[in-house]
N, CA, C and O atoms as CSV, one atom per row, in Angstrom:
chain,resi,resn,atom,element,x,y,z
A,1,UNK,N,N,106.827,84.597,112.096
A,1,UNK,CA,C,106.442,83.493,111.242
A,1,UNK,C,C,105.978,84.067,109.898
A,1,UNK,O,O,105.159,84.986,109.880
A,2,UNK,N,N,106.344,83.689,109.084
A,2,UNK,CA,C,106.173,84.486,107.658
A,2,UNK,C,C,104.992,83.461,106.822
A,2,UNK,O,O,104.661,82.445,107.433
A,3,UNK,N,N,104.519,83.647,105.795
A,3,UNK,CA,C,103.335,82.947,104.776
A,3,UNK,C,C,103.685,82.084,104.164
A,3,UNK,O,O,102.941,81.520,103.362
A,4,UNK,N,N,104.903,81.744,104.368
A,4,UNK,CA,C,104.972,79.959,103.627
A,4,UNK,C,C,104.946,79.065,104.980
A,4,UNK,O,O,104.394,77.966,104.925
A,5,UNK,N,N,105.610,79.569,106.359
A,5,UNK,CA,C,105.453,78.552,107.429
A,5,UNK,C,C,104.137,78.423,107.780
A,5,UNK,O,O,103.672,77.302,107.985
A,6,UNK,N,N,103.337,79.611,107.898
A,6,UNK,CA,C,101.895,79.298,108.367
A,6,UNK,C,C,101.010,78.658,107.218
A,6,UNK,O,O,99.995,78.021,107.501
A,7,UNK,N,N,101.457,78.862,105.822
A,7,UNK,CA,C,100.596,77.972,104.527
A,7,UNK,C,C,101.022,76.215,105.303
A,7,UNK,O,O,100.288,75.290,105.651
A,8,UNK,N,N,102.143,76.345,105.319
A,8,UNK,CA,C,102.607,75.113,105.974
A,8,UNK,C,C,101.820,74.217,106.995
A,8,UNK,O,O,101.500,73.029,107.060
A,9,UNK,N,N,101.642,75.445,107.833
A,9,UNK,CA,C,101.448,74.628,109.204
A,9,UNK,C,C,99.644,74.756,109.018
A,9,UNK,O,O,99.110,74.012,109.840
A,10,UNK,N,N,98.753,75.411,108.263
A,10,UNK,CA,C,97.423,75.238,107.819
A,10,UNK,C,C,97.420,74.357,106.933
A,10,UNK,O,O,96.259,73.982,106.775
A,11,UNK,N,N,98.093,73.846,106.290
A,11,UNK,CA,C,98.124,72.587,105.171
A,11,UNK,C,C,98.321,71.354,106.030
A,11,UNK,O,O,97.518,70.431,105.889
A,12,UNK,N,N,99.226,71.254,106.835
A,12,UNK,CA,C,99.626,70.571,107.441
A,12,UNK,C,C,98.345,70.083,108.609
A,12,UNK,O,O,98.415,69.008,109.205
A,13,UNK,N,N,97.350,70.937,108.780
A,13,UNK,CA,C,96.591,70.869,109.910
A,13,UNK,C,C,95.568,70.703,109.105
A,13,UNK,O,O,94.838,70.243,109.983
A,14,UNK,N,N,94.660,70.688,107.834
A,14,UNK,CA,C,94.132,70.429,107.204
A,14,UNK,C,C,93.497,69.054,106.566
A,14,UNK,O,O,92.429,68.480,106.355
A,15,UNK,N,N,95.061,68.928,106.397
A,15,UNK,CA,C,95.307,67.928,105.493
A,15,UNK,C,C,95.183,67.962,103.682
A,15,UNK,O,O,95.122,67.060,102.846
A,16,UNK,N,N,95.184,69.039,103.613
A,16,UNK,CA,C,95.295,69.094,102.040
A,16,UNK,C,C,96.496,69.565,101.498
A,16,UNK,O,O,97.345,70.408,101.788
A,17,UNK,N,N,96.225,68.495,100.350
A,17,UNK,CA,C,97.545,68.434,99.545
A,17,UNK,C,C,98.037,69.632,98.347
A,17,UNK,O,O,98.076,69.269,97.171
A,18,UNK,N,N,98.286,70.599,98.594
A,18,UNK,CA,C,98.820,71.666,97.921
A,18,UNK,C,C,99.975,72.307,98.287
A,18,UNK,O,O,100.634,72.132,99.312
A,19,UNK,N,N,100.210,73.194,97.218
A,19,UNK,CA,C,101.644,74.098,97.496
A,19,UNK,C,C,101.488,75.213,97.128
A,19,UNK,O,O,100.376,75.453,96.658
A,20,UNK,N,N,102.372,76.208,97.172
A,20,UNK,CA,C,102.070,77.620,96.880
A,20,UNK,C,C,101.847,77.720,95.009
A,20,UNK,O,O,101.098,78.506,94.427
A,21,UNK,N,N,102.626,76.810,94.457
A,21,UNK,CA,C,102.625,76.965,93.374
A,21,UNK,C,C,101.078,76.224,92.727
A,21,UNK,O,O,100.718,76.513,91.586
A,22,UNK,N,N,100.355,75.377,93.497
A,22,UNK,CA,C,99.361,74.640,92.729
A,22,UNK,C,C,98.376,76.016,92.926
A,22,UNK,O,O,97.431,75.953,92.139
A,23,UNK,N,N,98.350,77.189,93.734
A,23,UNK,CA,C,97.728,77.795,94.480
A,23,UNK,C,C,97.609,79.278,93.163
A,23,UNK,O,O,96.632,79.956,92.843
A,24,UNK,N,N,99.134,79.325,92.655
A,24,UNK,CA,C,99.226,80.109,92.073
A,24,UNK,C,C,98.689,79.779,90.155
A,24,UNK,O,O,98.752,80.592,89.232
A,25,UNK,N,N,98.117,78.094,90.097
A,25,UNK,CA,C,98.006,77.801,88.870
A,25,UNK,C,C,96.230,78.116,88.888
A,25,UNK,O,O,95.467,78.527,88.014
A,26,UNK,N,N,96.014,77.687,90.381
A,26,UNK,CA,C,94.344,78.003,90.609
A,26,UNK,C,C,93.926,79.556,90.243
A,26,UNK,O,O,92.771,79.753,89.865
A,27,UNK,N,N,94.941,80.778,90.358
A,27,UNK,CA,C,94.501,81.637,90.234
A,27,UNK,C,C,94.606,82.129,88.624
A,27,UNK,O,O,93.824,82.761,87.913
A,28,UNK,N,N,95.920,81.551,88.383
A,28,UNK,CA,C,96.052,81.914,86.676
A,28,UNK,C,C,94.625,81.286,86.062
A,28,UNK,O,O,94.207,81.838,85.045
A,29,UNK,N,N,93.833,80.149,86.618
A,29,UNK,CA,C,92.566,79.489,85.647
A,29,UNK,C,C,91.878,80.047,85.968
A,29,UNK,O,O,90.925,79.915,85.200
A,30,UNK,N,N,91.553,81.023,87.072
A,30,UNK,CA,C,90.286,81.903,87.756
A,30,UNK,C,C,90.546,83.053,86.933
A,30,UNK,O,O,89.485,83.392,86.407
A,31,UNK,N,N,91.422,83.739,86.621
A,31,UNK,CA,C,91.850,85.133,85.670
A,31,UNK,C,C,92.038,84.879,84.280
A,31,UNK,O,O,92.280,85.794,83.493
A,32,UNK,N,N,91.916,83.396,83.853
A,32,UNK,CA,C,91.435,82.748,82.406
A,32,UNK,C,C,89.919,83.143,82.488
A,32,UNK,O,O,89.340,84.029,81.860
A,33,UNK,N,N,89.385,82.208,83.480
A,33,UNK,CA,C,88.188,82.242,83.412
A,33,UNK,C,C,87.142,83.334,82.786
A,33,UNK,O,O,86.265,83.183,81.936
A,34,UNK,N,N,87.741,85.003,83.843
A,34,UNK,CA,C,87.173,86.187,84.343
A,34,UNK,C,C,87.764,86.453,82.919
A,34,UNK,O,O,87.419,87.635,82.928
A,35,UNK,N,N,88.286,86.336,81.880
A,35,UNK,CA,C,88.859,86.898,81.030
A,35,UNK,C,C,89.498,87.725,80.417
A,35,UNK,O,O,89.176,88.439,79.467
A,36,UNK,N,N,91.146,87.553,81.402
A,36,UNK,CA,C,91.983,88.569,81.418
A,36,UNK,C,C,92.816,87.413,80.521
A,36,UNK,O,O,92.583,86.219,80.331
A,37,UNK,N,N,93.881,88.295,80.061
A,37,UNK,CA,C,94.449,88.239,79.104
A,37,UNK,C,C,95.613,87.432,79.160
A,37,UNK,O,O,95.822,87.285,80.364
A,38,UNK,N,N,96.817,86.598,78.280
A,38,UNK,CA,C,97.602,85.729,78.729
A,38,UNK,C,C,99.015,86.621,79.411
A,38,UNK,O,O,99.765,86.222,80.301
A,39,UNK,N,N,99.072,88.004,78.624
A,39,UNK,CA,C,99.627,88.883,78.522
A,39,UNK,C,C,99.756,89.361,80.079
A,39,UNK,O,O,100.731,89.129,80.794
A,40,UNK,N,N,98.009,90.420,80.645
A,40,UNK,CA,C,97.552,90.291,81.751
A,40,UNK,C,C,97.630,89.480,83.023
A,40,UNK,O,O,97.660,89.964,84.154
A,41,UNK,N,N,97.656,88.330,82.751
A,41,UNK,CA,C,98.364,86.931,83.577
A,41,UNK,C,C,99.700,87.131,84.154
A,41,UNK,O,O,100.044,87.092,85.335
A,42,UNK,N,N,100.432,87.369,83.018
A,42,UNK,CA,C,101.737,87.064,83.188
A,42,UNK,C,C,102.528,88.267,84.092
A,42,UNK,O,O,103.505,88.295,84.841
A,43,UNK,N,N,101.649,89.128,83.643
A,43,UNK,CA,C,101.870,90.800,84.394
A,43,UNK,C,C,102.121,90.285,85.799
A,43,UNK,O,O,103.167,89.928,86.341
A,44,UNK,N,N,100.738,90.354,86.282
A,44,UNK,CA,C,100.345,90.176,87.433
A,44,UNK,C,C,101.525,89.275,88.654
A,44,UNK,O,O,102.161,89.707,89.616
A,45,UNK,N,N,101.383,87.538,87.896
A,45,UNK,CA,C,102.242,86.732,88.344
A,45,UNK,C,C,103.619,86.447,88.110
A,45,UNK,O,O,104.228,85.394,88.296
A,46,UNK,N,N,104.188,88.012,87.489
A,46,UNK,CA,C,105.608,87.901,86.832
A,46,UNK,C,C,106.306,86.556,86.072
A,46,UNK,O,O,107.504,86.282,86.150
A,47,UNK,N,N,105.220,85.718,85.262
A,47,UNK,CA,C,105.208,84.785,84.639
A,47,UNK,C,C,105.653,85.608,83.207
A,47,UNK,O,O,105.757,86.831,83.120
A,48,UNK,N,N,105.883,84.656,82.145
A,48,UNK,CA,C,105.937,85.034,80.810
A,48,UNK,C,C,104.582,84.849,79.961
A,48,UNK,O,O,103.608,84.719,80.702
A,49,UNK,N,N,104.273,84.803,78.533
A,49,UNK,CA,C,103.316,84.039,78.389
A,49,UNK,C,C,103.095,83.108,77.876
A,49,UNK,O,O,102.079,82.676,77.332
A,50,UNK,N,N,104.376,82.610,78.069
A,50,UNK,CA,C,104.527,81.103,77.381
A,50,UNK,C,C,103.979,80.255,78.787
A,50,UNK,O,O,103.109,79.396,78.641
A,51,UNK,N,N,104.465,80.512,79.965
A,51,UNK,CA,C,104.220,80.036,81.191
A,51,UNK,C,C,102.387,79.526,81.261
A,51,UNK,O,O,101.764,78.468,81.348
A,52,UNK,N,N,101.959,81.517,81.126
A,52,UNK,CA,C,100.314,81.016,81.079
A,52,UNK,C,C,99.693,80.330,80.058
A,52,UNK,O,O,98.592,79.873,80.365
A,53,UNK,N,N,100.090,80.115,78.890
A,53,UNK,CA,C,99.812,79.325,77.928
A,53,UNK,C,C,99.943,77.801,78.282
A,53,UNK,O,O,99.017,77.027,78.039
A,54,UNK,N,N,100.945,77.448,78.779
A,54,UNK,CA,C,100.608,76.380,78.739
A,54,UNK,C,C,100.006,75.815,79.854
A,54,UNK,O,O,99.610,74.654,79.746
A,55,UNK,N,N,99.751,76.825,81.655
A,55,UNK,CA,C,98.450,76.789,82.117
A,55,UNK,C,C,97.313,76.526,81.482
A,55,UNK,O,O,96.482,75.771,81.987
A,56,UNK,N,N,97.156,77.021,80.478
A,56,UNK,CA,C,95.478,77.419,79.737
A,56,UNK,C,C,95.593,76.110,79.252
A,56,UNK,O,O,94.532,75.504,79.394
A,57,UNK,N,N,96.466,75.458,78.742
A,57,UNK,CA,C,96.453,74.193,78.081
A,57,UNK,C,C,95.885,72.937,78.733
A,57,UNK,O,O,94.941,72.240,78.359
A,58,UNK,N,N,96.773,72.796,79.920
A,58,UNK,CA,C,97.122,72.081,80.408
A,58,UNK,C,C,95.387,71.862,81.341
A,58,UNK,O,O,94.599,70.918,81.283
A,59,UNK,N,N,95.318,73.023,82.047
A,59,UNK,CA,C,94.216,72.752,82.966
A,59,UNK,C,C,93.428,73.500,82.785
A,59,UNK,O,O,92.851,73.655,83.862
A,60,UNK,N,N,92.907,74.246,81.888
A,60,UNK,CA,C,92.115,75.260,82.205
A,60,UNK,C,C,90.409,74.521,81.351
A,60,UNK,O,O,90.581,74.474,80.133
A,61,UNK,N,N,89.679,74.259,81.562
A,61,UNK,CA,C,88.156,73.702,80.698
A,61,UNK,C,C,87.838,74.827,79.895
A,61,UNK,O,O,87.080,75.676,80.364
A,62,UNK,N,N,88.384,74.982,78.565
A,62,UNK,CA,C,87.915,75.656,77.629
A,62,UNK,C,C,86.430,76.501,77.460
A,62,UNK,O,O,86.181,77.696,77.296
A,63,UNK,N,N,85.697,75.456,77.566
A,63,UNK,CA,C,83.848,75.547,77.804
A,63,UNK,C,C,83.614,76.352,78.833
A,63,UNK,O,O,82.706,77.182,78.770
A,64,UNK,N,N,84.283,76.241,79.761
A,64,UNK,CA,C,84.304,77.356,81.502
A,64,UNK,C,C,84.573,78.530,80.707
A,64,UNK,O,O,83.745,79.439,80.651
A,65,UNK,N,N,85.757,78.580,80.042
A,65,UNK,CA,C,86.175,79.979,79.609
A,65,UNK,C,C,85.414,80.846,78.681
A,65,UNK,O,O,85.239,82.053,78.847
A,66,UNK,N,N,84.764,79.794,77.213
A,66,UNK,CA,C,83.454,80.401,76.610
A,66,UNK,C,C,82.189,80.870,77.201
A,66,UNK,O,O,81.596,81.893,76.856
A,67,UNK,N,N,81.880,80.176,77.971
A,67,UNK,CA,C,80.892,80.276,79.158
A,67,UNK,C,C,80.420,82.264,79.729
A,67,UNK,O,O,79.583,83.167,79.713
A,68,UNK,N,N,82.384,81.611,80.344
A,68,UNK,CA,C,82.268,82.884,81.046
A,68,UNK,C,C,82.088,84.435,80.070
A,68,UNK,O,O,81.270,85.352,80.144
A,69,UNK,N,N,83.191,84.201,79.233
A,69,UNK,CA,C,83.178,85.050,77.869
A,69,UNK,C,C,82.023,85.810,77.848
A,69,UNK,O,O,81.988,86.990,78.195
A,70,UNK,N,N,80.909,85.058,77.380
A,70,UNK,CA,C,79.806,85.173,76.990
A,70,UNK,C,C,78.900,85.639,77.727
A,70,UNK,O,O,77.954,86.258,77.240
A,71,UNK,N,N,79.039,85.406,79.153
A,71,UNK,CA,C,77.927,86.204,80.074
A,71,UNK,C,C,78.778,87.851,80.332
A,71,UNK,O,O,78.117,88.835,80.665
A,72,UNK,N,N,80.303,87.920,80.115
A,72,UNK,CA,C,80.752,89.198,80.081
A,72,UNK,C,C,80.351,89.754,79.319
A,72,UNK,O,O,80.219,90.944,79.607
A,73,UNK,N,N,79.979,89.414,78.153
A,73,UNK,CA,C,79.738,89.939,76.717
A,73,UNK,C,C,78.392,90.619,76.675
A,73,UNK,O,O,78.154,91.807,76.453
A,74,UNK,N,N,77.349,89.379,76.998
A,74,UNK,CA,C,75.716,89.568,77.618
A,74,UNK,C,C,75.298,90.864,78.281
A,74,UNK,O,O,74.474,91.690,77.889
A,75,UNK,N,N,76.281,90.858,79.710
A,75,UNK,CA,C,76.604,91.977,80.632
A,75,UNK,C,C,76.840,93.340,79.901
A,75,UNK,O,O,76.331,94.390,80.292
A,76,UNK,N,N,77.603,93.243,78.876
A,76,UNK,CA,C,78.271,94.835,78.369
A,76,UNK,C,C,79.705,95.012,78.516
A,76,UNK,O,O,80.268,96.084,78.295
A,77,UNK,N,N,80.444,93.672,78.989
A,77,UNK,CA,C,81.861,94.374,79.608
A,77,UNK,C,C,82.999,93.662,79.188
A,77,UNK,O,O,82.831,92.444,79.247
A,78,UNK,N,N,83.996,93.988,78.823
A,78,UNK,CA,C,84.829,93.500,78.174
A,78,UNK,C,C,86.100,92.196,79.249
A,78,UNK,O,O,87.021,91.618,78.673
C-alpha cells in the first residue's frame, strides 16, 4: 500500500477534506512563514517561483509573515 492509498484511506476515516496538493500549499505557507525564500520554496517542492508566488498571494497572511520576520531578526538569525 503506498502514501496516497493510506492518505486516502486516513482522510477517508477522518473525515477531512484535503488532498495531497492542499497539504503541499500548507507547507509552502509554513516555509513563507519560517522565512525561506520563494526561490528556496520552489527548490524544495520542485515548483517554479512563479508557482510560490502566487501561493504567497493567494493564501499566505502577510502580518504572520512580518511577525515571524521579526522575532527571527530579534533572535539573531536570518
Amino acid at each position: 500500500m503506498g502514501f496516497s492509498s493510506r492518505f486516502h484511506d486516513a482522510k477517508k476515516e477522518s473525515g477531512v477534506k484535503v488532498n495531497l496538493h492542499d497539504l503541499r500549499g500548507t507547507f509552502a505557507t509554513r516555509c513563507m512563514i519560517a522565512g525561506l525564500t520563494d526561490q528556496e520554496i520552489a527548490d524544495i517542492l520542485g515548483w517554479n517561483t512563479k508557482d510560490v508566488a502566487f501561493i504567497r498571494l493567494k493564501y499566505v497572511d502577510q502580518a504572520r509573515v512580518v511577525v515571524a520576520m521579526a522575532e527571527r531578526i530579534s533572535r539573531g538569525t536570518k
